[in-house]
C-alpha positions in Angstrom: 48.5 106.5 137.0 47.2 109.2 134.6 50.0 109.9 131.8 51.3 113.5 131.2 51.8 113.6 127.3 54.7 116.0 127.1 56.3 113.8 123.6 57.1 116.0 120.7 55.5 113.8 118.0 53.7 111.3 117.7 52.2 113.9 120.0 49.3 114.5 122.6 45.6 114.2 121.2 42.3 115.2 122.8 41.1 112.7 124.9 37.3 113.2 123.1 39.1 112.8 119.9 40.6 109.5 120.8 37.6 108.2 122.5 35.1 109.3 119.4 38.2 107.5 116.7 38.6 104.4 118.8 34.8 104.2 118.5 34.9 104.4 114.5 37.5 101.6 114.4 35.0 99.7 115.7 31.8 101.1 113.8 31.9 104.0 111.7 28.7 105.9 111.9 26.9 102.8 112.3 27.6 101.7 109.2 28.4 98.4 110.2 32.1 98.7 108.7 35.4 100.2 110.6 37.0 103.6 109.0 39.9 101.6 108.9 38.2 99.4 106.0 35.3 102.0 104.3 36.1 103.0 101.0 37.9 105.9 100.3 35.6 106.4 97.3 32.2 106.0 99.8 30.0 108.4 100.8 30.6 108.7 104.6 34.5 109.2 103.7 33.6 112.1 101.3 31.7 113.5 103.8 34.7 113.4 106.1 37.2 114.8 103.8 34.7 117.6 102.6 34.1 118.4 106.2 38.0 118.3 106.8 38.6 120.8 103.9 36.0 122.9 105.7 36.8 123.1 109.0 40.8 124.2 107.8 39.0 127.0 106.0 36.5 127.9 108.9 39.2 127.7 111.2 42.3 129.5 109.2 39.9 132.0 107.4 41.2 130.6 104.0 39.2 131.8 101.0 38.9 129.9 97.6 42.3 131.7 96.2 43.9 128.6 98.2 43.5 124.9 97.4 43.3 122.6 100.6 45.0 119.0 100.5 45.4 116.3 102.2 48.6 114.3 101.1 51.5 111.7 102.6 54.7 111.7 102.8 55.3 113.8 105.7 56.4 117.8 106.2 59.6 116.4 104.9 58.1 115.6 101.6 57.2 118.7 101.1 61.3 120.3 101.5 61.0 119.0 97.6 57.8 118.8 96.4 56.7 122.4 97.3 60.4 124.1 95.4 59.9 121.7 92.5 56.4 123.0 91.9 56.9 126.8 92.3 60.8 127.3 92.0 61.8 127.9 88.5 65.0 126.4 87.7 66.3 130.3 86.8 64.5 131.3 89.6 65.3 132.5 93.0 63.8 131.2 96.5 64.7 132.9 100.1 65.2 130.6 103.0 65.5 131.7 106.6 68.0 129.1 108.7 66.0 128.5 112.3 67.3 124.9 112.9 67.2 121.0 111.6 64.2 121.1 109.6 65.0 124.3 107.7 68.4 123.2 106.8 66.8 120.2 105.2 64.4 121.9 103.7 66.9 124.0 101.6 69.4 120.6 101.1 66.1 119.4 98.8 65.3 122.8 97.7 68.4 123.5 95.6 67.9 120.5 93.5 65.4 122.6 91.4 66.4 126.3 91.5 68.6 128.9 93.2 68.7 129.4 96.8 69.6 132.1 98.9 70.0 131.4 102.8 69.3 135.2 103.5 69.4 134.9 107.4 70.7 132.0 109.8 70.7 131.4 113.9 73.0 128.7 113.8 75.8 130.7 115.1 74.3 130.4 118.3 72.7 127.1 118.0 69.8 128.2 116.6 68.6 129.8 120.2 67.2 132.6 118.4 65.1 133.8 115.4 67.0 135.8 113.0 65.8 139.4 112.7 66.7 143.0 110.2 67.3 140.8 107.3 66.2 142.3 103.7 64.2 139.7 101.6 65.0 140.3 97.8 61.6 141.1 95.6 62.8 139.2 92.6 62.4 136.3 95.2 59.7 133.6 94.2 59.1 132.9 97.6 60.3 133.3 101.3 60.4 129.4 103.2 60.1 130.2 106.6 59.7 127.1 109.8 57.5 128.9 112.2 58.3 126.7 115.1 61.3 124.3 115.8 60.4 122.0 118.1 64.5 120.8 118.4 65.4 124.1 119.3 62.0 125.4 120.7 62.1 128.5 118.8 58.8 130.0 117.3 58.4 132.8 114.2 56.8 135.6 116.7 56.4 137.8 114.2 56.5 137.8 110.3 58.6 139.5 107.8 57.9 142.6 106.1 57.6 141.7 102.2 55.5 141.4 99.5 57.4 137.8 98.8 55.0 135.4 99.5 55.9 132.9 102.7 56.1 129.5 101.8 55.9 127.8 105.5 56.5 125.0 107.7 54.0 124.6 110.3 54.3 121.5 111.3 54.2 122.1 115.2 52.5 125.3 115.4 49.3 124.7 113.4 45.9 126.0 114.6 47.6 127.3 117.9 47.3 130.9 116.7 45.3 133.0 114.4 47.2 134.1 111.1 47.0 136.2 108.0 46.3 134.1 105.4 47.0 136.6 102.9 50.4 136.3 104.2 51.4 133.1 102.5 51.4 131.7 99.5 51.5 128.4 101.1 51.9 126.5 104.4 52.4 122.6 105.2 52.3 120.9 108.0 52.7 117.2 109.2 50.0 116.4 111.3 51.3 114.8 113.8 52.3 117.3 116.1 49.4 119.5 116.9 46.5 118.1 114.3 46.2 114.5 114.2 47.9 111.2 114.0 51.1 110.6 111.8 50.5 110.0 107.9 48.4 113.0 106.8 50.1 115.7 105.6 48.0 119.5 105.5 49.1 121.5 102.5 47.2 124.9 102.1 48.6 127.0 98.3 47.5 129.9 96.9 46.0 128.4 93.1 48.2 130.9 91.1 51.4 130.2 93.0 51.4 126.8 90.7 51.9 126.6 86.4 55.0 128.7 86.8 57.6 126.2 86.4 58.7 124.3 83.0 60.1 121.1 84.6 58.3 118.0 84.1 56.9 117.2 87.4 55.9 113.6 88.1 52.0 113.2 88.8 52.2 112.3 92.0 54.2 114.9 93.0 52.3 118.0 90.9 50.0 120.1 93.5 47.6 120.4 90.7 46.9 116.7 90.6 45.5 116.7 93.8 43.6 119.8 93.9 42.0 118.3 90.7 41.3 115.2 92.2 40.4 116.6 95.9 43.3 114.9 97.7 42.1 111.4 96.9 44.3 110.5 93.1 46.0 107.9 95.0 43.9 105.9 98.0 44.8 108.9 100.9 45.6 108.0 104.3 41.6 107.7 105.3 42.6 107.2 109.4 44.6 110.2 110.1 42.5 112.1 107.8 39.0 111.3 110.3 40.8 111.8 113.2 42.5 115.6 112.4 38.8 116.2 110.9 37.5 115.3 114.6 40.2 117.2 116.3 39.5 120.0 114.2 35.8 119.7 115.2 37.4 119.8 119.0 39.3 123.2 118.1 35.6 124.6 116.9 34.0 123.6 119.9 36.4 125.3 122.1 36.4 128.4 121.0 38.7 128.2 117.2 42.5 129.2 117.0 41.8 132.1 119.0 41.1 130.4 122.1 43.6 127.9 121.7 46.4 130.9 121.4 44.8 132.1 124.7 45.5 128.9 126.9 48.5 128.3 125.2 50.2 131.7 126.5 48.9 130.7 130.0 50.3 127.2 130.0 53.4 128.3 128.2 53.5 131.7 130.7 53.2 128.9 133.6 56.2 126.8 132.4 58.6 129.9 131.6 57.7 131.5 134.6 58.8 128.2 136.8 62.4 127.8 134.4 62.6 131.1 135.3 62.1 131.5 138.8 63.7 127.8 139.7 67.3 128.3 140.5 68.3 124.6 139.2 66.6 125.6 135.3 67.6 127.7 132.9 65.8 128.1 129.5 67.5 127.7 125.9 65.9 129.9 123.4 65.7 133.8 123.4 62.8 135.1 125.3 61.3 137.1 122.3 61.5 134.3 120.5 60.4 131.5 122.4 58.0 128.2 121.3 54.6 128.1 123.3 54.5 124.3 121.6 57.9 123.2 122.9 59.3 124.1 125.5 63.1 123.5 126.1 65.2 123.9 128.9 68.5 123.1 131.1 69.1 122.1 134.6 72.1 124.7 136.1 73.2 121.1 137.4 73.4 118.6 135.0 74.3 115.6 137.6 70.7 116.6 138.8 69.1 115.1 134.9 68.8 111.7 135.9 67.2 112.2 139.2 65.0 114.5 137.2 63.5 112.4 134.8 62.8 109.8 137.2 61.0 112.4 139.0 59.1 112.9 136.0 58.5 109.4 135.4 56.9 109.0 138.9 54.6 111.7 138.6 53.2 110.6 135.0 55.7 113.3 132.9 56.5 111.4 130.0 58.9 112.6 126.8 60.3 115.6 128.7 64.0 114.2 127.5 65.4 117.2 124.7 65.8 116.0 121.7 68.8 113.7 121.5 70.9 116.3 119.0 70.8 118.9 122.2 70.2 117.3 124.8 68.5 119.1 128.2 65.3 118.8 128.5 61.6 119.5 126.5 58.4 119.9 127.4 56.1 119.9 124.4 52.7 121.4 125.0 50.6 121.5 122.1 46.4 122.1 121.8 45.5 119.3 123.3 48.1 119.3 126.6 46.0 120.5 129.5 47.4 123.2 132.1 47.1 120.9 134.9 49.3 118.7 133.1 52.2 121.7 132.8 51.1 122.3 136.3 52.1 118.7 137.5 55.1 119.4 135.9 56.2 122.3 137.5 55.7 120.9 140.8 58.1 118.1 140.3 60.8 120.7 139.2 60.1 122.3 142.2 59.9 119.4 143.9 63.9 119.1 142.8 64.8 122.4 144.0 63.4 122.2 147.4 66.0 118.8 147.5 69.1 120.4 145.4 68.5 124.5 145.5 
């Protein structure tokens, strides 16, 4: 039975992608060796990490202002590591309050500086992104999370400000053009909408760093890596290949712009069902809802077992919400296809032609 990859992360790859990696565990560029044993040091992984660092600046429009790394530890490394490199410890950062990941992200943030939690939407359970908030300009920085995937919330718009956005794009990266210019920098784990889990994508504007006076540990300096083009330490060679080829996908289908494209008509497709259906209800604020994840109710919740083994039946797997929420979540990055969505709004109505 053909699988319907709705999981938030470890998430949905192209099926190309996987096909040309599995491949390269097996021979890599018929060099006789996997890419799981090459030398990070070799030639053909160069290659791949110089391509890599290309295709993010082909694809994002990033100019040489901005380094381009490839690190580990997660987007959750990055809560610390990106305020102990540019927040002074006199210094003031902004944070806007959109759900789990952003209230994390200023925990670790005020171990280095001041921080200011200048808007929040957890007064109604983070169903909505905070607007009409003023962003000081003695502000180092503004950390915004433009998509939570818990909440399925999504950063629609930006803030007006000359602060620079520090931001979390873990789940919403390459699925929409941007303004580069806009941020000073942006992270993102990459296993959401890039490539497998254990690369992290940091993008920083070069004259964002060498502001602070704490002594930052080597591995944790920005500057080491951009000095030593991601590879310092032995980097995570695997994930690395396999965002490079997915990023070679994006390319070949058209870039960012095309990607935004399908994903308004699968996410139109979805919300338009959760709308119509009389047993769903949707969570998040329509201005402000996530094209990447999708979350919703049923109007009867006795009806949520029945569901899900409906799901199961027809392939849909990982539509279960997040267990701090519950409901229900339908993650549909890059590489979900509309017919999959599709599939997926038959079963609901599928329940509704039973319970409605």
């Amino acid at each position: 039975m053909k699988k319907h990859n709705f999981y938030a992360g470890p998430a949905i790859l192209p099926k190309e992608v996987i096909r040309q990696a599995s491949k390269a565990a097996i021979n890599f560029n018929d060099s006789g060796l996997s890419i799981l044993e090459i030398s990070h040091r070799s030639p053909g992984f160069t290659a791949v990490m110089e391509e890599a660092e290309s295709l993010t600046r082909e694809l994002l429009g990033i100019n040489d202002d901005y380094a381009v790394l490839f690190l580990t530890g997660g987007a959750s490394s990055q809560f610390y590591m990106s305020a102990m490199n540019l927040l002074a410890a006199d210094g003031k950062a902004c944070y806007v309050d959109t759900g789990a990941w952003s209230t994390k992200a200023v925990k670790e943030a005020k171990h280095f500086g001041n921080v200011e939690v200048i808007a929040s939407s957890k007064d109604k359970n983070y169903n909505y992104i905070p607007k009409r908030y003023k962003v000081p300009t003695d502000a180092t920085y503004l950390h915004l999370t433009s998509n939570n995937t818990i909440f399925g919330t999504a950063h629609n718009w930006w803030p007006d400000t000359d602060v620079p956005f520090v931001c979390d794009m873990s789940s919403d990266i390459f699925s929409r053009p941007l303004d580069i210019n806009r941020f000073g920098m942006i992270y993102a784990g990459a296993q959401k909408n890039l490539g497998p889990a254990g690369v992290t994508l940091v993008i920083i504007r070069k004259d964002m760093l060498g502001k602070v006076d704490r002594a930052i540990p080597t591995m944790l300096d920005y500057n080491t890596h951009i000095t030593k083009g991601s590879a310092f330490n032995t980097p995570p060679v695997f994930p690395i290949y396999v965002s490079m080829l997915t990023m070679r996908w994006i390319k070949a289908k058209g870039g960012v712009a095309e990607m935004a494209k399908k994903n308004k008509s699968k996410g139109g497709l979805l919300y338009r069902e959760i709308e119509s259906n009389p047993l769903f209800k949707g969570t998040a604020a329509k201005k402000d809802r996530s094209l990447m994840n999708v979350t919703f109710l049923l109007e009867k919740p006795e009806l949520e077992a029945e569901f899900l083994a409906m799901c199961a039946a027809a392939g849909c797997v990982g539509v279960k919400g997040h267990r701090s929420v519950g409901g229900f979540r339908a993650s549909i990055y890059n590489a979900m296809p509309r017919a999959s969505v599709k599939v997926l709004t038959e079963v609901m109505q599928d329940l509704a032609k039973k319970h409605g």
